[in-house]
mmCIF file as Biopython writes it, N, C-alpha, C and O atoms, coordinates in Angstrom:
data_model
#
loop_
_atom_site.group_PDB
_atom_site.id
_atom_site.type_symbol
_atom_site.label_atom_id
_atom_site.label_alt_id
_atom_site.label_comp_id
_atom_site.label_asym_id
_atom_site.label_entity_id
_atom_site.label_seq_id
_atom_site.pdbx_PDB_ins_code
_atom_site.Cartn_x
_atom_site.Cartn_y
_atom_site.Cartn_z
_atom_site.occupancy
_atom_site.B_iso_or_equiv
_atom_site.auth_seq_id
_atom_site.auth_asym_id
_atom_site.pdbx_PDB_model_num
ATOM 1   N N  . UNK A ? 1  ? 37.180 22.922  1.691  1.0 0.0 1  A 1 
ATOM 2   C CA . UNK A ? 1  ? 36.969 21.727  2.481  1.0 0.0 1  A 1 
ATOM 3   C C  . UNK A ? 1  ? 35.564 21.700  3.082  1.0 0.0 1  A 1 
ATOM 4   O O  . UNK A ? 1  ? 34.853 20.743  3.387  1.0 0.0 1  A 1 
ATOM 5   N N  . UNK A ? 2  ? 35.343 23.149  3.177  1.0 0.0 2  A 1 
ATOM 6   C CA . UNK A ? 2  ? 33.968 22.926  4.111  1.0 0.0 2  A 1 
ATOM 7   C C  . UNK A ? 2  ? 32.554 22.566  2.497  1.0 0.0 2  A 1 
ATOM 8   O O  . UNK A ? 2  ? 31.591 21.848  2.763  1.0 0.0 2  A 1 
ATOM 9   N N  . UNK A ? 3  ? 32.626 22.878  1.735  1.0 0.0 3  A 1 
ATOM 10  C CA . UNK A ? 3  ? 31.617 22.668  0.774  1.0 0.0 3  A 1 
ATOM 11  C C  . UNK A ? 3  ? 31.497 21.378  0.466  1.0 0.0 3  A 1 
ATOM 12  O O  . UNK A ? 3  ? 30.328 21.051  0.256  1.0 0.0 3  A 1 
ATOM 13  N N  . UNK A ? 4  ? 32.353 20.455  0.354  1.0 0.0 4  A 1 
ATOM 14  C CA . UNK A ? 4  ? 31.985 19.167  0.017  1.0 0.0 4  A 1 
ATOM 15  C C  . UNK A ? 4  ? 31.172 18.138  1.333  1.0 0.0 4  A 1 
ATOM 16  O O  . UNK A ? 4  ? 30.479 17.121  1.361  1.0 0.0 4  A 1 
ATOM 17  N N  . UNK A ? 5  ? 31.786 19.180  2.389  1.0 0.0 5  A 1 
ATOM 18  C CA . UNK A ? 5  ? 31.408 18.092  3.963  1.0 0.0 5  A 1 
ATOM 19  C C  . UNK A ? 5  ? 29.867 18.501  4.062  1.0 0.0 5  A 1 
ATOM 20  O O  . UNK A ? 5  ? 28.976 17.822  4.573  1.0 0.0 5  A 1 
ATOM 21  N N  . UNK A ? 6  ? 29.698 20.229  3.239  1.0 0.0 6  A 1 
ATOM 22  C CA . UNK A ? 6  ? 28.073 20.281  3.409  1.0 0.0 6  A 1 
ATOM 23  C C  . UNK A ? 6  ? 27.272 19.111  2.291  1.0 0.0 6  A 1 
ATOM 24  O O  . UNK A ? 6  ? 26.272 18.432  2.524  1.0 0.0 6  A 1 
ATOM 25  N N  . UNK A ? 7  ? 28.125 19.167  1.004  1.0 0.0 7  A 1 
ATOM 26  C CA . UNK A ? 7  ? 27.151 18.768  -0.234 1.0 0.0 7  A 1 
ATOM 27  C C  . UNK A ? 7  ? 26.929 17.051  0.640  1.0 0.0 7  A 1 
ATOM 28  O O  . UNK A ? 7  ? 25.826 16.509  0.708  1.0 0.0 7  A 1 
ATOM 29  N N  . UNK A ? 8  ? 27.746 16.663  1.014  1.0 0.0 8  A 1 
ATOM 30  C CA . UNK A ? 8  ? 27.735 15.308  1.674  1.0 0.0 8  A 1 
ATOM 31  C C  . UNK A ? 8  ? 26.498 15.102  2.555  1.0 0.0 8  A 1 
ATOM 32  O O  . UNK A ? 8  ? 25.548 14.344  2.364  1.0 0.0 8  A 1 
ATOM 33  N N  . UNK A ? 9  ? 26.750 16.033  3.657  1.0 0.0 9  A 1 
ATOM 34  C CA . UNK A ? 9  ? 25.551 16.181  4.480  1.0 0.0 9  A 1 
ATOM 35  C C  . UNK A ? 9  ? 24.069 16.425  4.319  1.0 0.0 9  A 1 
ATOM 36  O O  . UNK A ? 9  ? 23.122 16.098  5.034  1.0 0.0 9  A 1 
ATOM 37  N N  . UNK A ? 10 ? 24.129 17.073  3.209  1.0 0.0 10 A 1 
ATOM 38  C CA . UNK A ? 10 ? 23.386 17.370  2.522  1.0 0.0 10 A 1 
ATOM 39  C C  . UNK A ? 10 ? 22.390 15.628  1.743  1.0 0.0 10 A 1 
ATOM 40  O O  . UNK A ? 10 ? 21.167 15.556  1.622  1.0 0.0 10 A 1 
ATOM 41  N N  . UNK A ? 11 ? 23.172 14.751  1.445  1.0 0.0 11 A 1 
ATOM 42  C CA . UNK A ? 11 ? 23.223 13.602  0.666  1.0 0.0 11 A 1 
ATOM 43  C C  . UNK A ? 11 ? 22.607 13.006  1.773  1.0 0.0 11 A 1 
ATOM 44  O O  . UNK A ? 11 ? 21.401 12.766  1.840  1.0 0.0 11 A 1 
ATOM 45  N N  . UNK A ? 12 ? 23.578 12.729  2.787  1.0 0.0 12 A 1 
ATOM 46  C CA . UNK A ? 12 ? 22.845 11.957  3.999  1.0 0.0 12 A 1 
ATOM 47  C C  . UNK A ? 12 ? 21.615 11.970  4.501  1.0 0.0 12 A 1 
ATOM 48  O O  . UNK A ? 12 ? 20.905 11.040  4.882  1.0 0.0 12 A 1 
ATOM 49  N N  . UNK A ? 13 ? 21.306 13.900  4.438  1.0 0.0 13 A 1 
ATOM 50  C CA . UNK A ? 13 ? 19.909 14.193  5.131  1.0 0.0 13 A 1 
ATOM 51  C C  . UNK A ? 13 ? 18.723 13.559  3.840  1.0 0.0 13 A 1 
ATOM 52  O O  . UNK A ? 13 ? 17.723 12.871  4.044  1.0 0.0 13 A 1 
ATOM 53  N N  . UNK A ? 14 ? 19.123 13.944  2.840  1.0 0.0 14 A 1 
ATOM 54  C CA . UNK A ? 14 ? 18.361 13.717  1.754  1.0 0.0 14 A 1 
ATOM 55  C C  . UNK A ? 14 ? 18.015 11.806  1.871  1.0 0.0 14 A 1 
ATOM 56  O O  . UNK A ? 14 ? 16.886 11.325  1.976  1.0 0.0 14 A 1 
ATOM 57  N N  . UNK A ? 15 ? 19.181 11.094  1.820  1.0 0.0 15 A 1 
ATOM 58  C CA . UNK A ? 15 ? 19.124 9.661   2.060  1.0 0.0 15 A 1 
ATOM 59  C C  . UNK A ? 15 ? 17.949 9.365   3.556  1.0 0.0 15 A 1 
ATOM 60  O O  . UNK A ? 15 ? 17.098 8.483   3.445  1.0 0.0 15 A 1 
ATOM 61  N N  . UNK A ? 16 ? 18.029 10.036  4.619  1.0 0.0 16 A 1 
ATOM 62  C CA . UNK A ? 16 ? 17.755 9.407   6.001  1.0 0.0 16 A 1 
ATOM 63  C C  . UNK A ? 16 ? 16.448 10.016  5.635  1.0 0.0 16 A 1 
ATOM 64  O O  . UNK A ? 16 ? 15.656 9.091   5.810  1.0 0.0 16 A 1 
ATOM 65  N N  . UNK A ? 17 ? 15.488 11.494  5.050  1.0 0.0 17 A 1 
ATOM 66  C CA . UNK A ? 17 ? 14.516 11.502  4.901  1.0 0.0 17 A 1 
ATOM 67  C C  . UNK A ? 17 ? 13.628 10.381  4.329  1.0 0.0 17 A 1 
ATOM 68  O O  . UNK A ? 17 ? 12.770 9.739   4.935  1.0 0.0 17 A 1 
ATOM 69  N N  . UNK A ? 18 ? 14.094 10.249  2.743  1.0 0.0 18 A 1 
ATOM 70  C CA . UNK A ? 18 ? 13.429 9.152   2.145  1.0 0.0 18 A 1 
ATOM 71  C C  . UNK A ? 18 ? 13.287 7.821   2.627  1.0 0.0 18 A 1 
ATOM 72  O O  . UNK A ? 18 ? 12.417 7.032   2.258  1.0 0.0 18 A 1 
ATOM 73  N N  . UNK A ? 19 ? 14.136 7.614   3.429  1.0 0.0 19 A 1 
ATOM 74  C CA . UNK A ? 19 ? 14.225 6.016   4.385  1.0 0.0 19 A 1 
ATOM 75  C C  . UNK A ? 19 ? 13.370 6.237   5.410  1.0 0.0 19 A 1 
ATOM 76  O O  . UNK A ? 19 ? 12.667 5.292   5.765  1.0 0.0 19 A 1 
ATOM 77  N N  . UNK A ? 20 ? 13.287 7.175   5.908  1.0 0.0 20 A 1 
ATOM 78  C CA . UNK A ? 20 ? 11.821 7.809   7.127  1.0 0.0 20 A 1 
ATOM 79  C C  . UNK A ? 20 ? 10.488 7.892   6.603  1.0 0.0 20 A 1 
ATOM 80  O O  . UNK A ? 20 ? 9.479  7.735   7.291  1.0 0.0 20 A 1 
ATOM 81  N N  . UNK A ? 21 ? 10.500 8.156   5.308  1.0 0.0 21 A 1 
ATOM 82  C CA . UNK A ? 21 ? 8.643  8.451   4.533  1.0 0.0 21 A 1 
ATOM 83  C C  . UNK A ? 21 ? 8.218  6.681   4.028  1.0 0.0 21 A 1 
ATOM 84  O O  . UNK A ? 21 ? 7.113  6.304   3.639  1.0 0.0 21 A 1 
ATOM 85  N N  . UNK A ? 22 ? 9.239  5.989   4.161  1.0 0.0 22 A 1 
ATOM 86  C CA . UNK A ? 22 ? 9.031  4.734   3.301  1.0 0.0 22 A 1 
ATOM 87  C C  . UNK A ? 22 ? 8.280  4.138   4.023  1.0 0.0 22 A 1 
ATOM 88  O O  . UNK A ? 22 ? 8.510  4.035   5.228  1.0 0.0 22 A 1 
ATOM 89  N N  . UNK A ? 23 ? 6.973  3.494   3.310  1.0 0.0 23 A 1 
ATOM 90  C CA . UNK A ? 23 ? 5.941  2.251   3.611  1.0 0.0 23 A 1 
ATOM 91  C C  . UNK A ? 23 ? 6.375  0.988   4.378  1.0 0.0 23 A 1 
ATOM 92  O O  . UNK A ? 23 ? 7.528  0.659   4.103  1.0 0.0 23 A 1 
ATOM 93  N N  . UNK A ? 24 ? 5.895  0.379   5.063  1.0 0.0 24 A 1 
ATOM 94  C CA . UNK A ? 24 ? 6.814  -0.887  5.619  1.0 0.0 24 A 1 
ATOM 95  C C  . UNK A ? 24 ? 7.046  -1.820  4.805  1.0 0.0 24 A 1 
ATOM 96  O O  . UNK A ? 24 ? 8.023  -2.568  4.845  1.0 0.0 24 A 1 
ATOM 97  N N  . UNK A ? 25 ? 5.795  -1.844  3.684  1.0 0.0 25 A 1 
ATOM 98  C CA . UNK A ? 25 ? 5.731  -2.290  2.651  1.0 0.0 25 A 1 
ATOM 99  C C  . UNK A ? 25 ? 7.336  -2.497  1.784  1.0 0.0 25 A 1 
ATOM 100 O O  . UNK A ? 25 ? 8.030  -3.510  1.688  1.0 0.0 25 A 1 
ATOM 101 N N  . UNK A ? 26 ? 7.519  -1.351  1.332  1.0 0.0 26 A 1 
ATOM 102 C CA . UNK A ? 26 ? 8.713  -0.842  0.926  1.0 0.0 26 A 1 
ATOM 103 C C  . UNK A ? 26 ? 9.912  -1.568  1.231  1.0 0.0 26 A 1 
ATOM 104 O O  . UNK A ? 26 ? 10.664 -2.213  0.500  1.0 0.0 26 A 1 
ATOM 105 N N  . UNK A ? 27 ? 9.947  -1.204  3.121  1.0 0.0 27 A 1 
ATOM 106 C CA . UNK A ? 27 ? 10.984 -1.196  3.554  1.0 0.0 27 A 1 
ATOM 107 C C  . UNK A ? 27 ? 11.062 -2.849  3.728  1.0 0.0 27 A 1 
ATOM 108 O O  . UNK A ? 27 ? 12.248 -3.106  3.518  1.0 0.0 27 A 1 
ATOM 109 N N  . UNK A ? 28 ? 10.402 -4.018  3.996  1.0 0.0 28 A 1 
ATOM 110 C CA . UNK A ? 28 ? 10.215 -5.349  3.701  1.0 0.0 28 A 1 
ATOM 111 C C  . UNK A ? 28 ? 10.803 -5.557  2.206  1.0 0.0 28 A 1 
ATOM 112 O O  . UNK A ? 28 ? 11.910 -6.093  2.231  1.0 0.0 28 A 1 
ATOM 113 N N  . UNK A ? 29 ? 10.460 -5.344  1.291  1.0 0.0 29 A 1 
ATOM 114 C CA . UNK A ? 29 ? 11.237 -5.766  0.417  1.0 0.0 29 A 1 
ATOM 115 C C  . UNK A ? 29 ? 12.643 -5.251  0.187  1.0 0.0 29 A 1 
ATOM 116 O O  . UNK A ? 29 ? 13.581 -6.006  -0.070 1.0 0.0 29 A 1 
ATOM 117 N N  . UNK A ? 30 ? 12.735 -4.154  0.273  1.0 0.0 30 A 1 
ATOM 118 C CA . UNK A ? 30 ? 14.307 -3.734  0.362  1.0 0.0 30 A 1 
ATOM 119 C C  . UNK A ? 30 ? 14.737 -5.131  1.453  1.0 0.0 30 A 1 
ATOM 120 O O  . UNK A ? 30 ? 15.270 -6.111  0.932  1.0 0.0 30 A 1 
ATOM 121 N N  . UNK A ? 31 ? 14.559 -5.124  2.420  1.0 0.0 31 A 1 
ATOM 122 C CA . UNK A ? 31 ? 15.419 -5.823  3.151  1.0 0.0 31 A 1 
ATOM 123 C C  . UNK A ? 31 ? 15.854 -7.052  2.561  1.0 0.0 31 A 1 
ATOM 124 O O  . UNK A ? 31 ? 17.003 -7.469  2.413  1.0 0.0 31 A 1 
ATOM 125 N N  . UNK A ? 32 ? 14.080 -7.885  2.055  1.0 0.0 32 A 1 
ATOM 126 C CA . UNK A ? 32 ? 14.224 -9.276  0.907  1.0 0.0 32 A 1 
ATOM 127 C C  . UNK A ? 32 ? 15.554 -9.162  -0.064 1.0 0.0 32 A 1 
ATOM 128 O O  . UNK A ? 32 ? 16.493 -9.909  -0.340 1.0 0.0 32 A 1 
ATOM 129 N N  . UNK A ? 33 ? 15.130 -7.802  -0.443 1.0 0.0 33 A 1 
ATOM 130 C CA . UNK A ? 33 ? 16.290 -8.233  -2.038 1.0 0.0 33 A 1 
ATOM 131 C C  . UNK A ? 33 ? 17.618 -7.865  -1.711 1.0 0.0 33 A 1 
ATOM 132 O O  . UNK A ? 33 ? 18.514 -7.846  -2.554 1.0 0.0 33 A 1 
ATOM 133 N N  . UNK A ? 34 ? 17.860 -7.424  0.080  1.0 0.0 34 A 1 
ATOM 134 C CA . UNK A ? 34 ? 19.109 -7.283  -0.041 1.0 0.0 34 A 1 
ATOM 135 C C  . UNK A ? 34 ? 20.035 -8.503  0.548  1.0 0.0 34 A 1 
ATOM 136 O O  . UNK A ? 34 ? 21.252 -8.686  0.556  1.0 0.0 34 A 1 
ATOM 137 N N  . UNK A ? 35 ? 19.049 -9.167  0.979  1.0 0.0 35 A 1 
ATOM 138 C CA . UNK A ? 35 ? 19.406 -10.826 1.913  1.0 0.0 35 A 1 
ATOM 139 C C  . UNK A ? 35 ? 19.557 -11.556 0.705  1.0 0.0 35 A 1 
ATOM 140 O O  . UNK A ? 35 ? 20.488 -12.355 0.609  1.0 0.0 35 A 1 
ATOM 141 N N  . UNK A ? 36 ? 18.477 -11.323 -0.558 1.0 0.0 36 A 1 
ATOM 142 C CA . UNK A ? 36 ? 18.445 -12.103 -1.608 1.0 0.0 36 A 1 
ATOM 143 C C  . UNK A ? 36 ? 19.489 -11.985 -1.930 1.0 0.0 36 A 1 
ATOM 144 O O  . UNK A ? 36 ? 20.161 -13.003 -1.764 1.0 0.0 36 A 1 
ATOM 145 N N  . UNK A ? 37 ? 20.357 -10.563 -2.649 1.0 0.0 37 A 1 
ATOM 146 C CA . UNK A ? 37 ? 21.600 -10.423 -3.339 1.0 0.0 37 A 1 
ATOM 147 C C  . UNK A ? 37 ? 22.670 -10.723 -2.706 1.0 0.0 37 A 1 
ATOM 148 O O  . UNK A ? 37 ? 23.788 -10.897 -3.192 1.0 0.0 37 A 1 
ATOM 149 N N  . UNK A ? 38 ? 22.265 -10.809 -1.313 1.0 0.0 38 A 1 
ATOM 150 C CA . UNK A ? 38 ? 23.698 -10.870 -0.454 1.0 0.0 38 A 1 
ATOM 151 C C  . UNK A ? 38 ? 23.817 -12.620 -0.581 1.0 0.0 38 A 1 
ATOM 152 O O  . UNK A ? 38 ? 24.930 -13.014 -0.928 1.0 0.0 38 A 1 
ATOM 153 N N  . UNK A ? 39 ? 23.093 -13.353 -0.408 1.0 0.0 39 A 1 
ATOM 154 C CA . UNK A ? 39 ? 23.408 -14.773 -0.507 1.0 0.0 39 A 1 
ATOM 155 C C  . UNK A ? 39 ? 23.701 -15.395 -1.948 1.0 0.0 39 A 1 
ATOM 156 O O  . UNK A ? 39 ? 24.438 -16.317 -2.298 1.0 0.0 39 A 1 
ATOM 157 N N  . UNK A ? 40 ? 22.735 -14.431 -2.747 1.0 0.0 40 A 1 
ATOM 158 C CA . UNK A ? 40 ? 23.113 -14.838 -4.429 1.0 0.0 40 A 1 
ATOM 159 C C  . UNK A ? 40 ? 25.180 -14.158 -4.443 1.0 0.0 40 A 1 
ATOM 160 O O  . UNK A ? 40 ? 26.166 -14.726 -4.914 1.0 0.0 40 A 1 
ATOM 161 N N  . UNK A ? 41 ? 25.098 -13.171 -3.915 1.0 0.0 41 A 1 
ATOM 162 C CA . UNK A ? 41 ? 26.797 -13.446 -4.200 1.0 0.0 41 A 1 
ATOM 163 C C  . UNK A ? 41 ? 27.483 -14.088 -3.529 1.0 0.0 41 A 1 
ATOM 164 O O  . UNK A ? 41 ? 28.501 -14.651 -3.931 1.0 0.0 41 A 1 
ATOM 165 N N  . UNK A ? 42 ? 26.975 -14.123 -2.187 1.0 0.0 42 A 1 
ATOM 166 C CA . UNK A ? 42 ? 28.008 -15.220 -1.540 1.0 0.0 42 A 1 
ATOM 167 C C  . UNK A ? 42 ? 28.556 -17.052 -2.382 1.0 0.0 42 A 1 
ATOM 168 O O  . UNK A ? 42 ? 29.523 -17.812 -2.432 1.0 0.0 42 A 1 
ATOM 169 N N  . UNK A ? 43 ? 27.016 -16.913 -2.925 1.0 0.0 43 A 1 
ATOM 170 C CA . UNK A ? 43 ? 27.468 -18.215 -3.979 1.0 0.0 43 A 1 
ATOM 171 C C  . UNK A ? 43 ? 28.197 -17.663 -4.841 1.0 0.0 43 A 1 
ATOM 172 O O  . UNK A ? 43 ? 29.186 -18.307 -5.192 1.0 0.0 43 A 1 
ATOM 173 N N  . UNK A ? 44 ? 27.998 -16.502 -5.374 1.0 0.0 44 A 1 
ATOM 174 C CA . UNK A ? 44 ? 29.210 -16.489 -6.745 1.0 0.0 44 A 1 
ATOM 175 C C  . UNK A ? 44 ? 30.450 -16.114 -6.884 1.0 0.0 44 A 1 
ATOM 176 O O  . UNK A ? 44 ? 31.188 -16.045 -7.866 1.0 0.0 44 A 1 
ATOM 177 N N  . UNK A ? 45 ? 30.636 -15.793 -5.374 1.0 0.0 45 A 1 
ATOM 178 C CA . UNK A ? 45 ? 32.181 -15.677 -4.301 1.0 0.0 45 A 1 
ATOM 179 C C  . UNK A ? 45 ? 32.684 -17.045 -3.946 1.0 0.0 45 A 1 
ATOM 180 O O  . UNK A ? 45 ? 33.864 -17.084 -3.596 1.0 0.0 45 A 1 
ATOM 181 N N  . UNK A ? 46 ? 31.798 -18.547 -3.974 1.0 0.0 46 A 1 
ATOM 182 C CA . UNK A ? 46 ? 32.526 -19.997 -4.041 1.0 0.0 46 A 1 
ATOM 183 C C  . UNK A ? 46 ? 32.490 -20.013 -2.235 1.0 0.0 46 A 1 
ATOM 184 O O  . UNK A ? 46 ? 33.045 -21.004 -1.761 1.0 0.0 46 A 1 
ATOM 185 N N  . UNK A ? 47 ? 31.860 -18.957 -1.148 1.0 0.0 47 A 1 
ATOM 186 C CA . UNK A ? 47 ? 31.600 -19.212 -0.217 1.0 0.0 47 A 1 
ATOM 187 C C  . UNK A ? 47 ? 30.398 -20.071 0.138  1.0 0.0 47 A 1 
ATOM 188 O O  . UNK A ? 47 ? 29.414 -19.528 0.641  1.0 0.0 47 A 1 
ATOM 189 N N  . UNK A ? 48 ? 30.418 -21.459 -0.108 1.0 0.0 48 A 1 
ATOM 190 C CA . UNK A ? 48 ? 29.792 -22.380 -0.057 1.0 0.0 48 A 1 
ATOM 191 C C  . UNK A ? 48 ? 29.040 -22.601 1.389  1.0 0.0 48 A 1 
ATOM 192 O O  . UNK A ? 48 ? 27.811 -22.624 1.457  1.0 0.0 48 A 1 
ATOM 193 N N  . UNK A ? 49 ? 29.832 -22.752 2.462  1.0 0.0 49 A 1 
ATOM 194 C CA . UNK A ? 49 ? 30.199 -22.668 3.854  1.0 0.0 49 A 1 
ATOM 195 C C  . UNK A ? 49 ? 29.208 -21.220 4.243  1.0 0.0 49 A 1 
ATOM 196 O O  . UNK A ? 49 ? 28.617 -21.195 5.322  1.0 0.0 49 A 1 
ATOM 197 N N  . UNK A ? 50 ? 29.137 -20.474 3.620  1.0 0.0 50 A 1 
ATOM 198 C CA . UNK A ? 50 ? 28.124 -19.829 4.252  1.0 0.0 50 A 1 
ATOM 199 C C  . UNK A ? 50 ? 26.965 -19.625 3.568  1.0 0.0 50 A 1 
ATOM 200 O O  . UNK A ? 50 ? 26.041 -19.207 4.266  1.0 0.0 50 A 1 
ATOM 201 N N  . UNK A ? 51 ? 26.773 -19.765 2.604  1.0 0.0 51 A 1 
ATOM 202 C CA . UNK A ? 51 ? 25.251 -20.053 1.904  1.0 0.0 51 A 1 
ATOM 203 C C  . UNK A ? 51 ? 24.343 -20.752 2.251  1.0 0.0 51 A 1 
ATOM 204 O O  . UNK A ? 51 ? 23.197 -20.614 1.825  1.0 0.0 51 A 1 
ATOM 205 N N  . UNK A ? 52 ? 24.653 -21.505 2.973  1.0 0.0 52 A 1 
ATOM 206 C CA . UNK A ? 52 ? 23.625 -23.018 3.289  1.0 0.0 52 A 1 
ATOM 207 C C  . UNK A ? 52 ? 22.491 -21.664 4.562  1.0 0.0 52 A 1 
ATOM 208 O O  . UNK A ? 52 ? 22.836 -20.798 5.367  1.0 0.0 52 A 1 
ATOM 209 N N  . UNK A ? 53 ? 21.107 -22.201 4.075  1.0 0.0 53 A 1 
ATOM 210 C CA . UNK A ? 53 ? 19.896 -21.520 4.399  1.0 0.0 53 A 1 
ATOM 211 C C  . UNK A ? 53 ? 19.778 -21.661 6.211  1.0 0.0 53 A 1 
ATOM 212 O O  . UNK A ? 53 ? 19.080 -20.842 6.809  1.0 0.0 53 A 1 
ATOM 213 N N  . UNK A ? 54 ? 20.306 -22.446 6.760  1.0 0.0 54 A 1 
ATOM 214 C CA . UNK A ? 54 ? 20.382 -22.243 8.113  1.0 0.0 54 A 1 
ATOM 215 C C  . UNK A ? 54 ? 22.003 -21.743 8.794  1.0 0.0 54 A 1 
ATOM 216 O O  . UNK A ? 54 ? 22.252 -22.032 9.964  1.0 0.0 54 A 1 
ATOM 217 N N  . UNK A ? 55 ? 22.485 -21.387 8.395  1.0 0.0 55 A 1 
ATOM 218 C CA . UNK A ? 55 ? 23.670 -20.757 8.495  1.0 0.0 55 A 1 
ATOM 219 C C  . UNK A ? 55 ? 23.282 -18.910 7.960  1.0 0.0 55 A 1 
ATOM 220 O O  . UNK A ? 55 ? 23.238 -17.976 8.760  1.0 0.0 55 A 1 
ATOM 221 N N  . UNK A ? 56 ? 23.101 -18.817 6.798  1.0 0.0 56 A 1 
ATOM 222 C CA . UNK A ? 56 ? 22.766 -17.544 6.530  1.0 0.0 56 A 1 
ATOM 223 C C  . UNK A ? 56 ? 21.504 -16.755 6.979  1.0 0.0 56 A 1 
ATOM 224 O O  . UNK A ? 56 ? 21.558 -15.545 7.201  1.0 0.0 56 A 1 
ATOM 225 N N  . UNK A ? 57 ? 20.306 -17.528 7.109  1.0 0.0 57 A 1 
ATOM 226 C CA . UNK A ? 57 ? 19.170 -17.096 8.110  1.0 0.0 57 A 1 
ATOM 227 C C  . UNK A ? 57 ? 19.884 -17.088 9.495  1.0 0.0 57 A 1 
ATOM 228 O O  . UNK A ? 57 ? 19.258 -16.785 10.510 1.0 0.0 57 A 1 
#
């Protein structure tokens, strides 16, 4: 039980480093393409009602 909670932890530290060295640069578009994908599925989920650009901004 205890080896998987390290390999995990392990994952996390590894994840939270690389998110700490990142450019703002970087980190600006990550955010873009994740607002982008998140509204591109909300349309292809038929959630109409929340897609509209002043509702989702």
């Amino acid at each position: 039980m205890l080896l998987p909670r390290m390999k995990l932890a392990v994952i996390f530290d590894r994840a939270f480093h690389a998110m700490a060295d990142m450019h703002w640069r970087m980190l600006w578009i990550l955010i873009a393409f994740h607002a982008a994908s998140s509204w591109a599925m909300l349309g292809a989920a038929g959630e109409t009602g929340l897609r509209a650009a002043a509702d989702f901004l």
